[in-house]
N, CA, C and O atoms as a CHARMM CRD file, in Angstrom:
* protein
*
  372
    1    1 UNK  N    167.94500 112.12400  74.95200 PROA 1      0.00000
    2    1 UNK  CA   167.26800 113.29900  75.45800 PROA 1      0.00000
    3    1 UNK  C    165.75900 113.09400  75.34000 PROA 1      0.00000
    4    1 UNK  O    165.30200 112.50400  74.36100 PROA 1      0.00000
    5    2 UNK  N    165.01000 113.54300  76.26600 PROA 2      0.00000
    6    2 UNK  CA   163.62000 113.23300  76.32600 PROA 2      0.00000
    7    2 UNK  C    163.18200 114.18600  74.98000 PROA 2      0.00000
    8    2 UNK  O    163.68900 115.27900  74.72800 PROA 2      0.00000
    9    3 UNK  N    162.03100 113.45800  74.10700 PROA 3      0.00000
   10    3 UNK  CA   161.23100 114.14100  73.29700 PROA 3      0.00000
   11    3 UNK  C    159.98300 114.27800  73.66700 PROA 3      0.00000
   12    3 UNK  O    159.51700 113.75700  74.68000 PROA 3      0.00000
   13    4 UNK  N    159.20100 115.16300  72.67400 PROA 4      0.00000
   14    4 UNK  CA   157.77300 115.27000  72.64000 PROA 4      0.00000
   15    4 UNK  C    157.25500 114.61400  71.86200 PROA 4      0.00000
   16    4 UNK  O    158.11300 114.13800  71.11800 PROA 4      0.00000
   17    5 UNK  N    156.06100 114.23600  71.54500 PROA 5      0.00000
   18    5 UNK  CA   154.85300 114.06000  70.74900 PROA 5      0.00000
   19    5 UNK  C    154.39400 115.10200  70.01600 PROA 5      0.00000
   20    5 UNK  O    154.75900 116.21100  70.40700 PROA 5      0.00000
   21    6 UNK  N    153.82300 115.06400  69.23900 PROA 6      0.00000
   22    6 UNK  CA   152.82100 115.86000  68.89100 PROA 6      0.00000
   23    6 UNK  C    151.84000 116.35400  69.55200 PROA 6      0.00000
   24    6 UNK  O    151.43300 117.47500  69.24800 PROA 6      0.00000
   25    7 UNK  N    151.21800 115.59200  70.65100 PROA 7      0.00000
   26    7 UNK  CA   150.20200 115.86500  70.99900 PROA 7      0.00000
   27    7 UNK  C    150.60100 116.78400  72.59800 PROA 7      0.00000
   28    7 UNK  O    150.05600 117.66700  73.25900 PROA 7      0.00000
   29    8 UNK  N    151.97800 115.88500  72.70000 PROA 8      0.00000
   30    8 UNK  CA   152.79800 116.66900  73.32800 PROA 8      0.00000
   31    8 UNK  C    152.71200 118.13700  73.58000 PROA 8      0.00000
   32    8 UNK  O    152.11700 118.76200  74.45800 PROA 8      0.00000
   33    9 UNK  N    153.48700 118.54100  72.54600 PROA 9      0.00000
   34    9 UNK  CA   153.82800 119.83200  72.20000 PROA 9      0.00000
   35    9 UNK  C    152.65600 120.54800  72.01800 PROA 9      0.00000
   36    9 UNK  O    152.77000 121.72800  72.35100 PROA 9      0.00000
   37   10 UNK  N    151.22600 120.12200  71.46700 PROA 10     0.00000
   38   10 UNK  CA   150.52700 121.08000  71.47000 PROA 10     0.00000
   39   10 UNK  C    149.99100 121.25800  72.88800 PROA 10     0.00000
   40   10 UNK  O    149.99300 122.42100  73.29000 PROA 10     0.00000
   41   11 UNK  N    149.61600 120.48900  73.57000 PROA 11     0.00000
   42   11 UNK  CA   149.39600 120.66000  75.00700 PROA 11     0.00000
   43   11 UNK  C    150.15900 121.38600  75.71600 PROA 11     0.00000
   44   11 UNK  O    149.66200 122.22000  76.47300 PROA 11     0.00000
   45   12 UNK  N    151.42200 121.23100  75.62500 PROA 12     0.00000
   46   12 UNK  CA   152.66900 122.20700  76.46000 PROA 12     0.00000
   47   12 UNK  C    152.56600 123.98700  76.36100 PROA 12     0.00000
   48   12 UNK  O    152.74300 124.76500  77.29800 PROA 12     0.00000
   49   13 UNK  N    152.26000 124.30400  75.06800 PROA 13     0.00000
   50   13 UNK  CA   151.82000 125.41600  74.09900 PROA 13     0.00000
   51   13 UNK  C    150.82200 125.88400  74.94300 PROA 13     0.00000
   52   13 UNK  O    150.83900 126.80500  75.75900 PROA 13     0.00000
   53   14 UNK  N    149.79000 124.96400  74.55900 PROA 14     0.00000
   54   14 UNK  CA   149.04300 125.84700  75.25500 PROA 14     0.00000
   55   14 UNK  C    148.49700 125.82000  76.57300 PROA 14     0.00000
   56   14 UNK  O    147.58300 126.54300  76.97100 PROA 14     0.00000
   57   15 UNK  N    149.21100 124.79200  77.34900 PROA 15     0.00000
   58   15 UNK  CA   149.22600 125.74500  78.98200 PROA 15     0.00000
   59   15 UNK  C    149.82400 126.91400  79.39400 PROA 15     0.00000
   60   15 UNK  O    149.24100 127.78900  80.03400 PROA 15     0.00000
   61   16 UNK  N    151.55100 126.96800  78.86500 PROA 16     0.00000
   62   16 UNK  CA   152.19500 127.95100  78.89100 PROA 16     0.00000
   63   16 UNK  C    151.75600 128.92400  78.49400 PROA 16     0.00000
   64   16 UNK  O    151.67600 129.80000  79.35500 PROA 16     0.00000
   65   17 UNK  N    151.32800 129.25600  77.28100 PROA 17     0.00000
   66   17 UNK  CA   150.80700 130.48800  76.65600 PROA 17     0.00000
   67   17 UNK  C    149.35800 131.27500  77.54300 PROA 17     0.00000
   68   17 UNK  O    149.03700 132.46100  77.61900 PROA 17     0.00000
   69   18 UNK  N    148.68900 129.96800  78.15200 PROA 18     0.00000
   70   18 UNK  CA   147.94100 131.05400  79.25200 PROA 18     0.00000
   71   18 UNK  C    148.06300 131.83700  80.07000 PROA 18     0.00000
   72   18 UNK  O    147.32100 132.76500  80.38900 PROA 18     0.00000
   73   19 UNK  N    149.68100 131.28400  80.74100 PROA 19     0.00000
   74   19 UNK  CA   149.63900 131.41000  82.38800 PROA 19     0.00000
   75   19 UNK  C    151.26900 132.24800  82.58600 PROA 19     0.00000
   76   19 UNK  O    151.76000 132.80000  83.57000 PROA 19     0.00000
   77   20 UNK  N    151.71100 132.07500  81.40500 PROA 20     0.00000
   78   20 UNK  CA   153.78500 132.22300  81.26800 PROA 20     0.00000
   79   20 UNK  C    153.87200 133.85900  80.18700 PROA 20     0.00000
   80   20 UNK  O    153.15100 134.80200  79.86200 PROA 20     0.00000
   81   21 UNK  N    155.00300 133.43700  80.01800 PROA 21     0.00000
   82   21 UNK  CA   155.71500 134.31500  79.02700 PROA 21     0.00000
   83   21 UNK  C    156.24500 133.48000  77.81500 PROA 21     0.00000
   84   21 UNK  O    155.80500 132.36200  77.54700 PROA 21     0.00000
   85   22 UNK  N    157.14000 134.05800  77.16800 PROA 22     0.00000
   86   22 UNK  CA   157.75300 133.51700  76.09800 PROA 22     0.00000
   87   22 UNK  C    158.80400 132.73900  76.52900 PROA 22     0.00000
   88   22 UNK  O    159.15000 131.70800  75.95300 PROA 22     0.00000
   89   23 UNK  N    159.29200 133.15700  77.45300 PROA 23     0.00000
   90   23 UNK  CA   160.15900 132.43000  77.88000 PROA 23     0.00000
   91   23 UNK  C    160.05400 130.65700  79.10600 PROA 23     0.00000
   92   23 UNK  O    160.86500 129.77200  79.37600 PROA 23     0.00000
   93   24 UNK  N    158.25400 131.00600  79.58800 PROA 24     0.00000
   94   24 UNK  CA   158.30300 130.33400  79.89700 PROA 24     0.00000
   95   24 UNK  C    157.88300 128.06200  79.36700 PROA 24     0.00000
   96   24 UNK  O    157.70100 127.79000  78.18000 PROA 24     0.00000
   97   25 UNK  N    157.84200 127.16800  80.20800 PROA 25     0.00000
   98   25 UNK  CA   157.61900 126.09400  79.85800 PROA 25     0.00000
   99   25 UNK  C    157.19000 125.44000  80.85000 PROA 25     0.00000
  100   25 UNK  O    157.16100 126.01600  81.93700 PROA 25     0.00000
  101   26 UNK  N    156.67600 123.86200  80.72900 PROA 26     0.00000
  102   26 UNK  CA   156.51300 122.98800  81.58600 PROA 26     0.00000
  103   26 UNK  C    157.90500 122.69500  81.86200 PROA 26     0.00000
  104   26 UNK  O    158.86700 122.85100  81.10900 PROA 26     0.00000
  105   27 UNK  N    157.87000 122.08400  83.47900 PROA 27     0.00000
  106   27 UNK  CA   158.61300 122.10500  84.47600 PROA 27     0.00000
  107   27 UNK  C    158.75400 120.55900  85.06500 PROA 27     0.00000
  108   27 UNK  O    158.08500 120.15600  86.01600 PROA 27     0.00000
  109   28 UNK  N    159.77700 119.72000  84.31500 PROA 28     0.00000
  110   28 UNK  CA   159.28700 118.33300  84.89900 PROA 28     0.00000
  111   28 UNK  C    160.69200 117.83100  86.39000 PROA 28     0.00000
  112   28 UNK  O    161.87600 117.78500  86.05600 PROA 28     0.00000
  113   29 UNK  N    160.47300 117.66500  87.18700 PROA 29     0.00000
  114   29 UNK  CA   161.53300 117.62400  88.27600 PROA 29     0.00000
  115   29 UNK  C    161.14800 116.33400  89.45500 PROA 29     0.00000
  116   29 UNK  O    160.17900 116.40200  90.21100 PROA 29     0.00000
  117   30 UNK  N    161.95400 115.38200  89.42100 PROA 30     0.00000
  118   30 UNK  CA   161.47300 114.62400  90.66900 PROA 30     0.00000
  119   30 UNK  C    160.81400 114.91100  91.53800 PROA 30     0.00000
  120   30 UNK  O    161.14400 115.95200  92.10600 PROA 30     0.00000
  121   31 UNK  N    159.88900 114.35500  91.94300 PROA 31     0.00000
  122   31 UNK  CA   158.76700 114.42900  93.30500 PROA 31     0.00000
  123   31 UNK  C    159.92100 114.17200  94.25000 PROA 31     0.00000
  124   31 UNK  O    161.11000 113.85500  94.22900 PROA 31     0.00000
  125   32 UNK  N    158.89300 114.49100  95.13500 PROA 32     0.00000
  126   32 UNK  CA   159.59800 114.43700  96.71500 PROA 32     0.00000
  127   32 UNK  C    159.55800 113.56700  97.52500 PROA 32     0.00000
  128   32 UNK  O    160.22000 113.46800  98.55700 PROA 32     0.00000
  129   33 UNK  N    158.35000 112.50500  96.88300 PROA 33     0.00000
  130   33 UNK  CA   158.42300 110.83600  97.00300 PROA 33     0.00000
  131   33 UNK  C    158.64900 109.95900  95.67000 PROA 33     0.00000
  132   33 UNK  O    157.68100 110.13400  94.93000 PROA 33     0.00000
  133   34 UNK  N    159.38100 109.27100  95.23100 PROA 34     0.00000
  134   34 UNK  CA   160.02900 108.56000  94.31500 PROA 34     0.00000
  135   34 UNK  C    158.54300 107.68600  93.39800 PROA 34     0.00000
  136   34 UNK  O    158.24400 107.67500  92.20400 PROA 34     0.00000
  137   35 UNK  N    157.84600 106.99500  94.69700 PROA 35     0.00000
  138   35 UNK  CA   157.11600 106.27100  93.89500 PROA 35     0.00000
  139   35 UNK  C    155.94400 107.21700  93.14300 PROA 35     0.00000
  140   35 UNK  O    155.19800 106.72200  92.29700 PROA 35     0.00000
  141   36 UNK  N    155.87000 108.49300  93.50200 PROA 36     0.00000
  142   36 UNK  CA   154.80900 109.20600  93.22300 PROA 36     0.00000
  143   36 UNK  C    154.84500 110.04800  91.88300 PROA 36     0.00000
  144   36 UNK  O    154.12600 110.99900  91.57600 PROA 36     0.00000
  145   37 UNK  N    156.15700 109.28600  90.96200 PROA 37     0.00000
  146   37 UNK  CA   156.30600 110.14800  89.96600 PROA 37     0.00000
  147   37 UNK  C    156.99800 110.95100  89.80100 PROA 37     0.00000
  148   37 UNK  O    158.04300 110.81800  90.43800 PROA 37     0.00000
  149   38 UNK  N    156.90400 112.14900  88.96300 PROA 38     0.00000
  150   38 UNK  CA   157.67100 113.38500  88.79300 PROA 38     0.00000
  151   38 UNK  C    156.41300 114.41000  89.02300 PROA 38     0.00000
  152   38 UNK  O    155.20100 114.22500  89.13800 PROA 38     0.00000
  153   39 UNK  N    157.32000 115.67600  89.04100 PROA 39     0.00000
  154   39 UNK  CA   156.39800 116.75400  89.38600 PROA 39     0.00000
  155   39 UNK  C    156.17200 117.40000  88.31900 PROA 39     0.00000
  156   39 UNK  O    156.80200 116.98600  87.34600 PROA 39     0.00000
  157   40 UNK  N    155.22000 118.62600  88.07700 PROA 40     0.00000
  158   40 UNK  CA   154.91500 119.34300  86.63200 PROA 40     0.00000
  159   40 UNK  C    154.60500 120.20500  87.28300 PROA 40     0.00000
  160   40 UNK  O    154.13200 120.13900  88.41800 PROA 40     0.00000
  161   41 UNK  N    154.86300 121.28600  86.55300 PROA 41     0.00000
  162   41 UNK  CA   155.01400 122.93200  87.43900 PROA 41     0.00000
  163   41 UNK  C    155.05800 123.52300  86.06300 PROA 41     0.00000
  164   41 UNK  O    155.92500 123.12400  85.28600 PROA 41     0.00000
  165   42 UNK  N    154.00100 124.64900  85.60900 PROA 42     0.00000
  166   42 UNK  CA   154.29400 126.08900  85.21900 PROA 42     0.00000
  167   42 UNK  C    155.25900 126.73800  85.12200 PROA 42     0.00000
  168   42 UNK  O    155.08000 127.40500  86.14100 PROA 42     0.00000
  169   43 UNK  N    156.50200 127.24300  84.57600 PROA 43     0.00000
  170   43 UNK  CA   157.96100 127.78600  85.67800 PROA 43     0.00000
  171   43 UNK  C    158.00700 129.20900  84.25000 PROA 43     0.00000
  172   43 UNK  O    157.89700 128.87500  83.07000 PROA 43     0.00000
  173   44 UNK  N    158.15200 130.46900  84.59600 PROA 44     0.00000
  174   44 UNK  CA   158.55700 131.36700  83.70400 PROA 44     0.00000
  175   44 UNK  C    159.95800 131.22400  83.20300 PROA 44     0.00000
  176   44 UNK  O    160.44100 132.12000  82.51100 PROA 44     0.00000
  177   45 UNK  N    160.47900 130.40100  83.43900 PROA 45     0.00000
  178   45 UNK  CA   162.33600 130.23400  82.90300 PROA 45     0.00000
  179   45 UNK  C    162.46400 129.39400  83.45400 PROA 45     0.00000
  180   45 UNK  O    161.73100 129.14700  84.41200 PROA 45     0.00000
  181   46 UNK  N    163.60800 128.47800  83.01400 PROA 46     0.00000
  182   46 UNK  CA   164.12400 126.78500  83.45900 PROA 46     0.00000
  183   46 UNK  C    165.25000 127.50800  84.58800 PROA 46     0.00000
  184   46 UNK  O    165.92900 128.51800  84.40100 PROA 46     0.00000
  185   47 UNK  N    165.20900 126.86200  85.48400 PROA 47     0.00000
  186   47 UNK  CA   166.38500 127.13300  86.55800 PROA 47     0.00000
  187   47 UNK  C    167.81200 126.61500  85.84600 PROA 47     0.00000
  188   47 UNK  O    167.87400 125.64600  85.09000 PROA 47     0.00000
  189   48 UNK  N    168.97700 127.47700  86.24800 PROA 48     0.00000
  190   48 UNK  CA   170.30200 127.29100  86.13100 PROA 48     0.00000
  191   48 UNK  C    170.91900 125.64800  85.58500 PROA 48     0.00000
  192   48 UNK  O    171.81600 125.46100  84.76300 PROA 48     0.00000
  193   49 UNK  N    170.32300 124.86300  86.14200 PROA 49     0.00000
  194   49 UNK  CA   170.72600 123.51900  85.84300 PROA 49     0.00000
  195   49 UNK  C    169.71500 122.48700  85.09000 PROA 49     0.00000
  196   49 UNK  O    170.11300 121.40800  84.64900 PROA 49     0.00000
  197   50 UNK  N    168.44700 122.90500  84.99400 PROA 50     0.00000
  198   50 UNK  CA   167.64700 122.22900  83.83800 PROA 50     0.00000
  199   50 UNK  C    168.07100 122.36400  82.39700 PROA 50     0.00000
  200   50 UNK  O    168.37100 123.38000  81.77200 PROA 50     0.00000
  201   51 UNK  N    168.01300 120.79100  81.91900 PROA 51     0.00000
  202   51 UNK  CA   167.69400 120.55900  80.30400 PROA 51     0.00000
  203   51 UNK  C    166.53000 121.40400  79.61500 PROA 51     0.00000
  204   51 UNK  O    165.39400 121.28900  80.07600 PROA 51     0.00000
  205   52 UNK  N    166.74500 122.17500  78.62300 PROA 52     0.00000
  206   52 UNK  CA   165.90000 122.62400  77.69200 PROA 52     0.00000
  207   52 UNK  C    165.58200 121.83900  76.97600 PROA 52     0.00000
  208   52 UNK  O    166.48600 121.10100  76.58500 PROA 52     0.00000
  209   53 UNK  N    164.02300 121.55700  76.38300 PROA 53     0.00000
  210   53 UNK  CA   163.50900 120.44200  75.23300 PROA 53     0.00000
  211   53 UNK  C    162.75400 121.53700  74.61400 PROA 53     0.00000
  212   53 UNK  O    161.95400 121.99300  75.43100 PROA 53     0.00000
  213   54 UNK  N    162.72700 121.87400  73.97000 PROA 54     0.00000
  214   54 UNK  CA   161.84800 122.57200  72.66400 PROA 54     0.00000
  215   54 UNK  C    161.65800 121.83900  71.45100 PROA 54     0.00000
  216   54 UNK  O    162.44200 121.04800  70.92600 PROA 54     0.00000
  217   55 UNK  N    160.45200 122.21700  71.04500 PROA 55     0.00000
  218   55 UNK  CA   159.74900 121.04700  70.12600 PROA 55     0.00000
  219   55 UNK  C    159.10200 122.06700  69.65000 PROA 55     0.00000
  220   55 UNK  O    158.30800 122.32100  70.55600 PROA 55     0.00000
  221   56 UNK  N    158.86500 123.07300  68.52800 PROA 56     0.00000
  222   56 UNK  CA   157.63100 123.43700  67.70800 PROA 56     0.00000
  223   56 UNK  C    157.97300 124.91700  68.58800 PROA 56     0.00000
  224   56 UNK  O    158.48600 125.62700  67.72300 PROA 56     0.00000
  225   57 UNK  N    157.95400 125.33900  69.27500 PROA 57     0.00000
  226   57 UNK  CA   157.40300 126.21500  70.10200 PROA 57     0.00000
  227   57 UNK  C    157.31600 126.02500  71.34500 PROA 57     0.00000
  228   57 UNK  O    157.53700 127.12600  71.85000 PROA 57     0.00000
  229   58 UNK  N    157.10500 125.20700  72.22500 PROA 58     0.00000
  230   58 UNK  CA   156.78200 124.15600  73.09300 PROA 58     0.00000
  231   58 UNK  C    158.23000 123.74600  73.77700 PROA 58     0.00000
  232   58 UNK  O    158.98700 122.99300  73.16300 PROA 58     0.00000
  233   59 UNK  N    158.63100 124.34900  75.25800 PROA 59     0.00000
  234   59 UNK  CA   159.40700 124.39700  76.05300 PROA 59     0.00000
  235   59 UNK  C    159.29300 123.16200  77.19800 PROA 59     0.00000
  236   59 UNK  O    158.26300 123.15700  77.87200 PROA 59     0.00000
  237   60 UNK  N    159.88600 122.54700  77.34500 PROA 60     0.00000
  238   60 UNK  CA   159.71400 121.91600  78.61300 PROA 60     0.00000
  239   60 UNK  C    161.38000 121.90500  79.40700 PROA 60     0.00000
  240   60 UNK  O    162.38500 121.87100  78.69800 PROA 60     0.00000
  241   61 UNK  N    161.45800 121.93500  80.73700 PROA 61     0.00000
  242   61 UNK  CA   162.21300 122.12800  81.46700 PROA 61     0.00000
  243   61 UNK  C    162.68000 121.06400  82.56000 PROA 61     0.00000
  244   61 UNK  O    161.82100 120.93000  83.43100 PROA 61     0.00000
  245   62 UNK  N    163.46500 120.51500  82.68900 PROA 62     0.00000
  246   62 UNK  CA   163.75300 119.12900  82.95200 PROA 62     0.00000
  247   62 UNK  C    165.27300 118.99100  83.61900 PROA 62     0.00000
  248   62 UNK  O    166.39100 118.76400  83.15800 PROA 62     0.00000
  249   63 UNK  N    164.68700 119.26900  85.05400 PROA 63     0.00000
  250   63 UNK  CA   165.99700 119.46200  86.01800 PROA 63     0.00000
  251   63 UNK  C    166.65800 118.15400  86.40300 PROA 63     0.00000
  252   63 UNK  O    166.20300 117.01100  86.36100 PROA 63     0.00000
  253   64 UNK  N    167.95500 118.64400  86.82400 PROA 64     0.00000
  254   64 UNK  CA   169.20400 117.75100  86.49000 PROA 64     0.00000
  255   64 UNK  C    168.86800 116.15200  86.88700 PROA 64     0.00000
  256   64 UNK  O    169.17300 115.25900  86.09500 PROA 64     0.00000
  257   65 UNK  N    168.24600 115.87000  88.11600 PROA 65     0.00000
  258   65 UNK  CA   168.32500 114.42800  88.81300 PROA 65     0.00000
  259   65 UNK  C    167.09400 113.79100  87.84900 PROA 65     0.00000
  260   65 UNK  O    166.88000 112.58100  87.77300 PROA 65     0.00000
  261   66 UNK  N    166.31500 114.83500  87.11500 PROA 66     0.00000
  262   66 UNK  CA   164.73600 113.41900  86.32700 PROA 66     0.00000
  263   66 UNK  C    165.44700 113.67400  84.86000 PROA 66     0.00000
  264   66 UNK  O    164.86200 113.05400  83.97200 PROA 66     0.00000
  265   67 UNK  N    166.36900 114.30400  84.48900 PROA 67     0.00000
  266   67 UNK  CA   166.93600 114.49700  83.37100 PROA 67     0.00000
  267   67 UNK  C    168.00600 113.16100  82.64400 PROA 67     0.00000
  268   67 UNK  O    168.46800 113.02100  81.51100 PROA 67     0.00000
  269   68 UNK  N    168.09300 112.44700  83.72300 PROA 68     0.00000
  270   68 UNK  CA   168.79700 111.21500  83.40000 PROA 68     0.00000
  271   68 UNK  C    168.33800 110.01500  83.59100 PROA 68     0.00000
  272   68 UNK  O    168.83400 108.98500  83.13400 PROA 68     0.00000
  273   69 UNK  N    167.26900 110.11400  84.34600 PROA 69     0.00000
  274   69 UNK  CA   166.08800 108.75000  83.96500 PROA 69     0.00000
  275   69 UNK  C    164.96200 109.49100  82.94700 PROA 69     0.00000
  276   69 UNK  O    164.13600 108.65800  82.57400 PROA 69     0.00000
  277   70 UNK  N    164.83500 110.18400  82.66700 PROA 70     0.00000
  278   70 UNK  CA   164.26500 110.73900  81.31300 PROA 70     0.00000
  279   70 UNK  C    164.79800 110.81800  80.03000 PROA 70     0.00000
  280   70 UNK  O    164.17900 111.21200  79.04200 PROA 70     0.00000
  281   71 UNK  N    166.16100 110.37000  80.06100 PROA 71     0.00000
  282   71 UNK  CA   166.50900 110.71700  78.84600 PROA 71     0.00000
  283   71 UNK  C    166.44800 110.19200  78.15200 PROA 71     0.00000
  284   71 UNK  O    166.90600 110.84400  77.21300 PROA 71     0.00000
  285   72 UNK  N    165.83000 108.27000  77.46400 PROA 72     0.00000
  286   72 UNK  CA   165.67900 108.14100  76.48000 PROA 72     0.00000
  287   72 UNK  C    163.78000 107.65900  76.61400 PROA 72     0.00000
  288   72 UNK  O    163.21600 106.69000  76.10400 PROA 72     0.00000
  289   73 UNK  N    163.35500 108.46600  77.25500 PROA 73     0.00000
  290   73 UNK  CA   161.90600 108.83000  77.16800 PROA 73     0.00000
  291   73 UNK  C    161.13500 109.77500  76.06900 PROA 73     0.00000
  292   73 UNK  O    161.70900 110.64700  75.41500 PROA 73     0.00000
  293   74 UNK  N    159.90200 109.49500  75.98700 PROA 74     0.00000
  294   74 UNK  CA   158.67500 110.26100  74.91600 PROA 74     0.00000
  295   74 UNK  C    157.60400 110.81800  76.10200 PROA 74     0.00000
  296   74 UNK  O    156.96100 110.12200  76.88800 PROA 74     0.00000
  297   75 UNK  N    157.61600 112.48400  75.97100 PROA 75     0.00000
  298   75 UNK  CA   156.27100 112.52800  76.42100 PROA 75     0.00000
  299   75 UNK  C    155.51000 112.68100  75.68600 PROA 75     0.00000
  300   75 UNK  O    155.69200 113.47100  74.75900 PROA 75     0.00000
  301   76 UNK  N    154.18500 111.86400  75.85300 PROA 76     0.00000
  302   76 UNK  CA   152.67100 112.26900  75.50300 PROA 76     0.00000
  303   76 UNK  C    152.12900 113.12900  76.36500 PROA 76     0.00000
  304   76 UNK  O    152.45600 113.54900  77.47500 PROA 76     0.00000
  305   77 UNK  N    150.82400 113.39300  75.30100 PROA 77     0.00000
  306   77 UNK  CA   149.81700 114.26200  76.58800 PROA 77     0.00000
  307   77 UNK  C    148.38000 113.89200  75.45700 PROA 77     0.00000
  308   77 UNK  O    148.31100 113.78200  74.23300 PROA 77     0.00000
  309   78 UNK  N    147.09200 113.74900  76.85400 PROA 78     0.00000
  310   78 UNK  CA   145.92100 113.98600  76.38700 PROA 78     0.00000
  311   78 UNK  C    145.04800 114.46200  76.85700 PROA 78     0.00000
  312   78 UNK  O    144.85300 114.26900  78.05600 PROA 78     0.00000
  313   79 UNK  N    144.24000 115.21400  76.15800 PROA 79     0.00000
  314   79 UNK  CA   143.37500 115.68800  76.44900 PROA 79     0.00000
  315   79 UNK  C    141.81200 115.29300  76.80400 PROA 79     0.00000
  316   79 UNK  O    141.07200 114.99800  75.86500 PROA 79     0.00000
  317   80 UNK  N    141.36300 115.28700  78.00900 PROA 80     0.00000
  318   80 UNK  CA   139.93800 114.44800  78.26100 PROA 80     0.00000
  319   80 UNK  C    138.71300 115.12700  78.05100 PROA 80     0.00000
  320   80 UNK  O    138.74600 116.34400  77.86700 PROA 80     0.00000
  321   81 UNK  N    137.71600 114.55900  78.05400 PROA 81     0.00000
  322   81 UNK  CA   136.41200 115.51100  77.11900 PROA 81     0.00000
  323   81 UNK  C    136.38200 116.71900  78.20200 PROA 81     0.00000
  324   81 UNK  O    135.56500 117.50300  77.71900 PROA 81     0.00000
  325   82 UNK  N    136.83300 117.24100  79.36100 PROA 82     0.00000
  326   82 UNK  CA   136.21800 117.92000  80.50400 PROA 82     0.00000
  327   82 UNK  C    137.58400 119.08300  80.19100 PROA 82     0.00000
  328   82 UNK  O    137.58300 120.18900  80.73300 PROA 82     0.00000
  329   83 UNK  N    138.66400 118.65300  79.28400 PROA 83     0.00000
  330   83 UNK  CA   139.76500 119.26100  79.02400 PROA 83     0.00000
  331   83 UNK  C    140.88900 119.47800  79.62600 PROA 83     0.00000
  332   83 UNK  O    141.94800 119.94200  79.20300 PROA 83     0.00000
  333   84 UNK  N    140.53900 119.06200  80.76700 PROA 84     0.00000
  334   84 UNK  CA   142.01900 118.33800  81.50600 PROA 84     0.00000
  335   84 UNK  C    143.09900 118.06100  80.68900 PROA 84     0.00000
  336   84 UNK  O    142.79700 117.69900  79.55200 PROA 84     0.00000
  337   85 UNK  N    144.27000 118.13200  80.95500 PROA 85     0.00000
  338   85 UNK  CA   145.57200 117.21500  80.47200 PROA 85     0.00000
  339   85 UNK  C    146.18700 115.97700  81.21300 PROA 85     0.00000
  340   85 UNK  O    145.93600 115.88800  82.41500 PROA 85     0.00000
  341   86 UNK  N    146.86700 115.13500  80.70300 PROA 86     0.00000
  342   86 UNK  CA   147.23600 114.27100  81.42400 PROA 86     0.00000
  343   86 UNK  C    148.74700 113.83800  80.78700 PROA 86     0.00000
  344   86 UNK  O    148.60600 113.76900  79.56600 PROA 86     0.00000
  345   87 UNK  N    149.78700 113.60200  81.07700 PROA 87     0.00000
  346   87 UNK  CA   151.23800 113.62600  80.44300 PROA 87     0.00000
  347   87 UNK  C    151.41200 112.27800  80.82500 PROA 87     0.00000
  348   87 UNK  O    151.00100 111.77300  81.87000 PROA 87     0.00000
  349   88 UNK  N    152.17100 111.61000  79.73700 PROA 88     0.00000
  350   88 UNK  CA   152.61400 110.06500  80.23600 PROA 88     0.00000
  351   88 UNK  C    153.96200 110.51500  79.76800 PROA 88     0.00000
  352   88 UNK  O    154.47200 111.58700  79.44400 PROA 88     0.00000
  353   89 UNK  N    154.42700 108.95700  79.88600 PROA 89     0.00000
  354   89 UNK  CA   156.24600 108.62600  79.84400 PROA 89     0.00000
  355   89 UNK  C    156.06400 107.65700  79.23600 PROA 89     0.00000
  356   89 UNK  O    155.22700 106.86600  79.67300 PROA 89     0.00000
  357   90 UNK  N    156.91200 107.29400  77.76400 PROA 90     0.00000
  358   90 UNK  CA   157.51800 105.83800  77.33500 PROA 90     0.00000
  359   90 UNK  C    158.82100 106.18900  76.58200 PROA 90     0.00000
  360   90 UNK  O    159.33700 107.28800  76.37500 PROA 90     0.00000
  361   91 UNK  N    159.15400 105.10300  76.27500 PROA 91     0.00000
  362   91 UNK  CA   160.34200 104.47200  75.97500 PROA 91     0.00000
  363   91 UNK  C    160.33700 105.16400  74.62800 PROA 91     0.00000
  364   91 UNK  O    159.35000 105.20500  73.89300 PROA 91     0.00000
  365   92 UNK  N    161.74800 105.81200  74.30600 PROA 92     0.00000
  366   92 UNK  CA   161.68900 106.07500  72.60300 PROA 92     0.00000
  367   92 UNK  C    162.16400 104.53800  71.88000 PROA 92     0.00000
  368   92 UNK  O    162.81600 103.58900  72.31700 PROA 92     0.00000
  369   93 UNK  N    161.47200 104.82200  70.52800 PROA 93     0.00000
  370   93 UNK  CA   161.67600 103.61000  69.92000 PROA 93     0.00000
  371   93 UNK  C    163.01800 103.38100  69.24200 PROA 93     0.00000
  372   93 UNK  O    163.25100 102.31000  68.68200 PROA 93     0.00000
C-alpha cells in the first residue's frame, strides 16, 4: 500500500485544511496520458472505489487503476522557497 513521508503528510495537511473539510484529501488518479504521470486533485471525499491512506491526519485518495502501480510506493513532498509543493514517487524500502 502506498505510504507517506513525513514531509509527506505535513504537506497533504496542509493543502487540505485550506481548501476541504475534514473529510477531505489529496486525490492521486491516473492522467489521461500515461506518460504524463498521475493526476493530484483537492477532492472533499474519496470516490466509491478509491484506497484510503491516512498518515497523522493526512488523507490521500488513490483510485482503483494508480492504486496498483502505487502500491509498493513512498510519497514525498517539498516545499520550494516561493512555497509551492511538489510530490514525488519511490520505491518503499
Amino acid at each position: 500500500m502506498l505510504t507517506l513521508t513525513e514531509n509527506a503528510t505535513i504537506a497533504v495537511k496542509s493543502l487540505t485544511e485550506q481548501v476541504s473539510t475534514d473529510t477531505g484529501g489529496l486525490r492521486i488518479s491516473e492522467a489521461v496520458a500515461p506518460e504524463t504521470g498521475y493526476a493530484l486533485a483537492i477532492a472533499g471525499a474519496p470516490e466509491p472505489d478509491d484506497t484510503v491512506v491516512e498518515s497523522a491526519g493526512a488523507r490521500v485518495f488513490v483510485d482503483r487503476a494508480a492504486s496498483i502501480a502505487l502500491d509498493d510506493r513512498v510519497l514525498d513532498a517539498r516545499v520550494s522557497d516561493d512555497g509551492s509543493v511538489g510530490f514525488a514517487l519511490a520505491q518503499q524500502r
